[in-house]
GUMISE-501002 format. One record per residue (C-alpha): residue in three letters; residue number from 1; x, y, z. Coordinates in steps of 0.2 Angstrom, whole numbers. Layout:
REM residues N
 residuo num    xx    yy    zz
     ALA NUM     X     Y     Z
...
//
This chain:
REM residues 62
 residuo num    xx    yy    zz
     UNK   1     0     0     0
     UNK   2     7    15    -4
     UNK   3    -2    33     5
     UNK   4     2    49    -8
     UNK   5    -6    67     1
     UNK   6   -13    81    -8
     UNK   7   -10    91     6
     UNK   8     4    97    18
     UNK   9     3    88    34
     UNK  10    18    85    46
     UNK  11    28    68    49
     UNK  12    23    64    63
     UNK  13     4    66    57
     UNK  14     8    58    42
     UNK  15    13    41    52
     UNK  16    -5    44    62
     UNK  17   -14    43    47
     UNK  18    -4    28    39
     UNK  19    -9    18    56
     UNK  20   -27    23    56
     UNK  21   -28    18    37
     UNK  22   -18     2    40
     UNK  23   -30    -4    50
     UNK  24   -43    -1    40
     UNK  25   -38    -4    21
     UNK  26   -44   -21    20
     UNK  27   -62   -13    24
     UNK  28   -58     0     8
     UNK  29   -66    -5    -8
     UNK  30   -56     1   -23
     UNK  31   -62    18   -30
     UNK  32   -72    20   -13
     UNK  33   -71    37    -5
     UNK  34   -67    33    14
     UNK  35   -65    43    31
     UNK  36   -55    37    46
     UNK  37   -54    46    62
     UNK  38   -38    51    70
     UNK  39   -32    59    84
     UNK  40   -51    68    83
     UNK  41   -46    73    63
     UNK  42   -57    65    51
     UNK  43   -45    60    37
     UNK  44   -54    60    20
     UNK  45   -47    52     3
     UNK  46   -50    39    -9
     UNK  47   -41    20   -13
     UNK  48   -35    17   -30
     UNK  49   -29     0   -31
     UNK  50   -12    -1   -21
     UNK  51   -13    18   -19
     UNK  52   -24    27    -5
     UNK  53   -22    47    -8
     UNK  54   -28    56     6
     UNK  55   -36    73     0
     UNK  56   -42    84    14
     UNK  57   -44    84    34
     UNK  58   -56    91    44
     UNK  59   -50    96    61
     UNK  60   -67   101    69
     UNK  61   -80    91    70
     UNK  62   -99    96    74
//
């Protein structure tokens, strides 16, 4: 699996993210949009095959 950002995020939220979506990958359908929650960020993106590109986080949730 390899995690591309279209976004600027730091290393050490990078590796957050690449745990949270770890865990779930295998629930990921290909071409599926997906959230995971982490560390109280929704993380938003989309798997393509092999490829899980994360395109936004939202860091309030309502």
């Amino acid at each position: 699996m390899m995690i591309t950002y279209k976004i600027n995020v730091t290393d050490g939220l990078k590796r957050e993210i690449e745990q949270a979506i770890e865990d779930k990958v295998d629930e990921i359908a290909d071409g599926e949009q997906f959230t995971v929650i982490c560390g109280g960020k929704a993380i938003c993106g989309t798997r393509s095959g092999d490829i899980v590109v994360i395109e936004r986080i939202v860091e309030k949730i309502l």
